[in-house]
C-alpha positions as CSV (number, residue, x, y, z in Angstrom):
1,X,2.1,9.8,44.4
2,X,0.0,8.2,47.3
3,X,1.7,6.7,49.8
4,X,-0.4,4.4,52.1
5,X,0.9,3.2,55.0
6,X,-0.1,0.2,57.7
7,X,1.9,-0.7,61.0
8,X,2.1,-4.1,62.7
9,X,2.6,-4.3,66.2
10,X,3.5,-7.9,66.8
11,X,5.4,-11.0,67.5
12,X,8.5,-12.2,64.9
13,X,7.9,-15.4,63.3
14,X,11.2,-17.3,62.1
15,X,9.5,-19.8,59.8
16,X,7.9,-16.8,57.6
17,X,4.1,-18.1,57.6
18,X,2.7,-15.7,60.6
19,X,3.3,-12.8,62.7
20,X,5.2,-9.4,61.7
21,X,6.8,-11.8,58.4
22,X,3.0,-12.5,57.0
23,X,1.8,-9.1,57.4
24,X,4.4,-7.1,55.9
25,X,4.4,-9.7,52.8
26,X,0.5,-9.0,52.9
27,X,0.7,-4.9,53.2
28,X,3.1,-5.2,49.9
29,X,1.1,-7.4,48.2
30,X,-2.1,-5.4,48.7
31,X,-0.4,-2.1,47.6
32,X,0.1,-0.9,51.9
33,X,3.9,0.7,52.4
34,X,4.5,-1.6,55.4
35,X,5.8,-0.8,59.1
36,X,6.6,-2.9,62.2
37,X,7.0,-2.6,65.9
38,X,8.3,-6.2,66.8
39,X,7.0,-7.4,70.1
40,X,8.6,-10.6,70.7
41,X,11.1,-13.3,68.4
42,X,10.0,-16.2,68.4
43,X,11.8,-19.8,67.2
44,X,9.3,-21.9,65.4
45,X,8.5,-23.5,61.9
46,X,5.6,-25.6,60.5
47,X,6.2,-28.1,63.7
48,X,5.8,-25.7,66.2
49,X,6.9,-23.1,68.8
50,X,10.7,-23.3,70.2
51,X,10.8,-20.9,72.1
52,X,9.9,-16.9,72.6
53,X,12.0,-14.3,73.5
54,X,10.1,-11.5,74.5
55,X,11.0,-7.3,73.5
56,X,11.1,-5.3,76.3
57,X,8.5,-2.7,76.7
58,X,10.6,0.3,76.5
59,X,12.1,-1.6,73.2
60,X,8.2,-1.9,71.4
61,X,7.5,1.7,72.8
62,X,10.9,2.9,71.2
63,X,9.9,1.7,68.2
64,X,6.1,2.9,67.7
65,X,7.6,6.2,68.6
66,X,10.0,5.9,65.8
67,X,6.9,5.6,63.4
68,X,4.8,7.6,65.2
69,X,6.9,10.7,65.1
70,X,8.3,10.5,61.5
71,X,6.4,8.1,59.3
72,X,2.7,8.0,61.0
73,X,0.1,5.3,59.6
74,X,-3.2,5.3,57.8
75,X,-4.0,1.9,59.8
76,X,-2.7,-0.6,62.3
77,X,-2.9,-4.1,63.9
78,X,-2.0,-5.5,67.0
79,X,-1.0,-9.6,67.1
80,X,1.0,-11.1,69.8
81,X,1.2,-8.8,72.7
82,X,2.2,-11.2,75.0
83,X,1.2,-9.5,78.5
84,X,-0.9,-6.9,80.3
85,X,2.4,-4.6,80.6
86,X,3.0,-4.6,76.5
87,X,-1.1,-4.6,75.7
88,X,-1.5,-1.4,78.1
89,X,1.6,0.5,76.8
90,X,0.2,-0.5,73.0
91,X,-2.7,1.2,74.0
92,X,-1.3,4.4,75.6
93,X,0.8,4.4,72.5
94,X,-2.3,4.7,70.1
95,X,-4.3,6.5,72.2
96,X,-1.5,9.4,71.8
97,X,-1.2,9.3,68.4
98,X,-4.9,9.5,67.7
99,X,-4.5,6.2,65.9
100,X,-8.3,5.3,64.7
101,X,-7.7,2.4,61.8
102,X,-6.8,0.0,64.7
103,X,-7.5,-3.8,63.7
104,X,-6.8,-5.9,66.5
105,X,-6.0,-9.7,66.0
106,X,-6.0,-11.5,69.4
107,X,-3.6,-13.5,69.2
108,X,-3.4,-16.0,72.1
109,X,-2.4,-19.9,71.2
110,X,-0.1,-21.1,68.2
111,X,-1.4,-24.1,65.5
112,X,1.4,-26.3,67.5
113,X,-1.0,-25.4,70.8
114,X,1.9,-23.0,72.5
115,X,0.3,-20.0,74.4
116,X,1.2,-16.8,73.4
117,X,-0.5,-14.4,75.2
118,X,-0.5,-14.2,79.3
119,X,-3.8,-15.3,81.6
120,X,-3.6,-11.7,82.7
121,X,-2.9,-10.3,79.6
122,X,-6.6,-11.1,78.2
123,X,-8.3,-8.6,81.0
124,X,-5.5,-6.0,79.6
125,X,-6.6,-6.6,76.2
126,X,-10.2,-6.0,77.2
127,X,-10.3,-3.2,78.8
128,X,-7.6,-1.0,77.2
129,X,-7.2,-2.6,73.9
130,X,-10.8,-3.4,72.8
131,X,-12.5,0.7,73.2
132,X,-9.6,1.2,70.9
133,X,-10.2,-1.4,68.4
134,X,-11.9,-0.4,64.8
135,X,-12.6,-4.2,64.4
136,X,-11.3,-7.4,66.1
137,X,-11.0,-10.4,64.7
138,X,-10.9,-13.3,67.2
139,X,-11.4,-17.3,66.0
140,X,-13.9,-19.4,67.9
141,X,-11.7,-20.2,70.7
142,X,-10.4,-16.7,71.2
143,X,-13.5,-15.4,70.6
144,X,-14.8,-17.5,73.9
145,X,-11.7,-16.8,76.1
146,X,-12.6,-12.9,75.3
147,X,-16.4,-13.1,76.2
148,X,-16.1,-15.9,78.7
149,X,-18.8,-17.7,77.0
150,X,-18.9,-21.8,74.9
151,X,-19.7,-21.0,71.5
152,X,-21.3,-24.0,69.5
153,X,-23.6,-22.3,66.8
154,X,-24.0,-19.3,64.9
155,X,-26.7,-17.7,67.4
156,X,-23.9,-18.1,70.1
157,X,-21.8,-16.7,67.8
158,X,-23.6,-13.7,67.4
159,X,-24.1,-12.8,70.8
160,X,-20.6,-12.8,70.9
161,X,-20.0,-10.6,68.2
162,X,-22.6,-8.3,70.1
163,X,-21.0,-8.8,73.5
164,X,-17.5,-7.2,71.8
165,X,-18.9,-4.1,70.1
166,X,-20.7,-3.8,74.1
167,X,-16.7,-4.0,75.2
168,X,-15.9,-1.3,72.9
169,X,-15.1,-2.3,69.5
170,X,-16.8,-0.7,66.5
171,X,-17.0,-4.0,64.3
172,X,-16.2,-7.9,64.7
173,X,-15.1,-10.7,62.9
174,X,-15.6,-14.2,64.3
175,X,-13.6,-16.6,62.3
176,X,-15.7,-19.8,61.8
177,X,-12.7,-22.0,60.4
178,X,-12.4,-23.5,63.9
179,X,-16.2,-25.1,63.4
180,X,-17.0,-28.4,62.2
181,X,-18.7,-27.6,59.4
182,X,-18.4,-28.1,55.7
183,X,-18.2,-24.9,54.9
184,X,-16.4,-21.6,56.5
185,X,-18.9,-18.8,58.0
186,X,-16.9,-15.9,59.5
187,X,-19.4,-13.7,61.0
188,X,-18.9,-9.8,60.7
189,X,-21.1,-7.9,63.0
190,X,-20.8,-3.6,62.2
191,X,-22.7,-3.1,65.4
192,X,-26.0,-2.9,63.7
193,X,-26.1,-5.3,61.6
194,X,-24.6,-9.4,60.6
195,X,-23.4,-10.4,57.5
196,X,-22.2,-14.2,57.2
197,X,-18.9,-14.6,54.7
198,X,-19.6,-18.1,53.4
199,X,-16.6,-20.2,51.5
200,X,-15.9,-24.0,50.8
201,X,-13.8,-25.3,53.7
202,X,-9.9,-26.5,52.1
203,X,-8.5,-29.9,53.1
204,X,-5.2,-28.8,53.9
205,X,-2.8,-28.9,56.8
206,X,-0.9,-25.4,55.3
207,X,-2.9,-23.1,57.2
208,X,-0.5,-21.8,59.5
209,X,-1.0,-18.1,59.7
210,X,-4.3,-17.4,58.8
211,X,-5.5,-14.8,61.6
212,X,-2.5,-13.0,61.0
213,X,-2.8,-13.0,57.3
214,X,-6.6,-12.4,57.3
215,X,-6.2,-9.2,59.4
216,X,-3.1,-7.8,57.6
217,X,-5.7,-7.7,54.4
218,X,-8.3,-5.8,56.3
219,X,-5.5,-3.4,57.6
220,X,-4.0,-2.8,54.2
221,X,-7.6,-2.0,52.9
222,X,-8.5,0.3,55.7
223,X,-5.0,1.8,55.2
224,X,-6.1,2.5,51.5
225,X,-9.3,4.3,52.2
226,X,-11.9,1.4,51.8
227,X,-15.0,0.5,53.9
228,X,-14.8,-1.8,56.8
229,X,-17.3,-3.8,55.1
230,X,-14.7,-3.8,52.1
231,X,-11.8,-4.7,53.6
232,X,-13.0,-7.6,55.3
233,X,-14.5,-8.8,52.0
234,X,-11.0,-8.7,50.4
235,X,-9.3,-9.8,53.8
236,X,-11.5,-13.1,52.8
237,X,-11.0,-13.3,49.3
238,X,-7.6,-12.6,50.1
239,X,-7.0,-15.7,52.4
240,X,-8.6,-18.3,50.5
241,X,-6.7,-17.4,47.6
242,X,-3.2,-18.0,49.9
243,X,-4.8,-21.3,51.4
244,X,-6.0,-22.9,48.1
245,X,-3.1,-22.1,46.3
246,X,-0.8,-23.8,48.9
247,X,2.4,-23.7,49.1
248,X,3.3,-27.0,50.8
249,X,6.4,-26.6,52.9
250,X,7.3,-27.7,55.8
251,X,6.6,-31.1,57.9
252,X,3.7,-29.8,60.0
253,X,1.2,-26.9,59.4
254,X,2.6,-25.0,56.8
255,X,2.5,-21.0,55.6
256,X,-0.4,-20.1,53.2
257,X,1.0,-18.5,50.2
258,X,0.6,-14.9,50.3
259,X,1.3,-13.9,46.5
260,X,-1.7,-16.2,45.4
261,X,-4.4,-13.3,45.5
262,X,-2.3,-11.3,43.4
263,X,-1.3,-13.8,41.0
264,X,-4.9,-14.1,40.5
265,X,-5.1,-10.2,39.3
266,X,-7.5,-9.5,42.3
267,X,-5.7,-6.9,43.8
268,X,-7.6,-4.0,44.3
C-alpha cells in the first residue's frame, strides 16, 4: 500500500474553516496521509480574529524535525508564518531536508481584516521562502504586497505572476476572487507559459478559508504524484465544490465545506 503524505506548516484555526484545521480535512479528503507543524493558535470564528498566540520557534522547529526525521513528506505548504524569525527557520528547515513539493500560501490578513504576518516578515518570505517555493499562491492583495506593485487587470496581473517566478518560484497562482468581476480568473503562470482558470463567481459570505483550502488541494495532488498543472486544476475544482455547497454556519464569513468535492465522486 501507498502511503502519501503532505505537511502543513501553519497557524491553528479554532473555528475549523482555515489554517492547519482546513488542510488536514482537505489532505484526507483528497486521499494525502496528513501532517502538521503548528505555528501559531489562534482564537477566532466566522466574526473574526480574538487573538493569536504565537509557537515559539524552537517549538515549530521541534516539530518539522519530528516529521522530518521519522515520517518525511511527499509535499508541503507553508500558511501563517507570522515573522521573519519563523519564515527563515521554515526555510532552513526545508532546505535540510531537501524538501522540493513546497507550496507556499502567503498568508498575510484574515477575512475579519486582522494581520497575520509581520511588515518584516514579507522581505523574509521573499528572499528565503520564495527560491524555495514549487508554486505560490498569493490573492490580489497579497500578490501586490509581494511584488510591490497595484494590480487592477489581468496584464498587471501577469507581470506579477512573471515578477515571482524572477524571485524564485517555479510556478504561480494569482487568485482573482478578490476582483470585481462576474466571474473568477485565477491566473497560473508555469514560468513559460499562462493559463486563466475561469469559474462563475458564488454569492456567498461562507468563504472563509479559501487560500488555505485551495493550496491544501494542490499540495495533496503534488503529494500524490500529479502535474503542477494538475493539481492546481483539482485545487480549483476542489474549492468551488466546498463554496457552492455551503455550509452556512456561523454569524459572519463562514467555513466552506470541505467534503463537498468528494460527495460529488470527483476525487481523484
Amino acid at each position: 500500500m501507498t502511503v502519501f503524505k503532505a505537511l502543513t506548516i501553519a497557524g491553528s484555526d479554532s473555528g475549523g474553516g482555515a489554517g492547519i484545521q482546513a488542510d488536514l480535512k482537505t489532505f484526507q479528503e483528497l486521499g494525502a496521509y496528513g501532517m502538521s507543524a503548528i505555528t501559531a493558535v489562534t482564537a477566532q470564528n466566522t466574526l473574526g480574529v480574538h487573538g493569536v498566540y504565537p509557537v515559539t520557534t524552537e517549538g515549530i522547529v521541534k516539530q518539522i524535525d519530528a516529521i522530518g526525521e521519522d515520517l518525511g513528506t511527499d509535499a508541503l505548504k507553508t500558511g501563517m508564518l507570522f515573522s521573519s524569525e519563523v519564515i527563515e527557520a521554515v526555510s532552513e528547515r526545508i532546505r535540510h531536508y531537501g524538501w522540493k513539493n513546497v507550496v507556499v500560501d502567503p498568508v498575510m490578513i484574515a477575512k475579519g481584516g486582522a494581520k497575520l504576518l509581520q511588515d518584516e516578515a514579507v522581505r523574509a518570505l521573499i528572499e528565503k521562502l520564495v527560491p524555495l517555493t514549487a508554486v505560490i499562491t498569493p490573492n490580489i492583495p497579497e500578490a501586490e504586497v509581494l511584488t510591490g506593485k497595484k494590480i487592477e487587470t489581468l496584464d498587471e496581473r501577469k507581470e506579477a505572476a512573471e515578477r515571482l517566478v524572477d524571485m524564485g518560484a517555479d510556478s504561480v497562482v494569482i487568485k482573482g476572487g478578490h476582483a470585481e468581476d462576474s466571474e473568477v480568473v485565477d491566473l497560473f503562470y508555469d514560468g513559460k507559459a499562462f493559463e486563466e482558470l475561469i469559474s462563475p463567481r458564488i454569492d456567498t459570505r461562507h468563504t472563509h478559508g479559501t487560500g488555505c483550502t485551495f493550496s491544501a488541494a494542490v499540495t495533496a495532488q503534488l503529494a500524490k504524484g500529479y502535474s503542477m498543472k494538475e493539481a492546481v486544476v483539482t485545487g480549483k475544482a476542489f474549492i468551488r465544490a466546498a463554496i457552492e455547497d455551503e455550509l452556512g454556519i456561523g454569524g459572519g464569513h463562514g467555513p466552506t465545506n470541505h467534503w463537498a468535492y468528494q460527495k460529488r465522486g470527483e476525487v481523484k
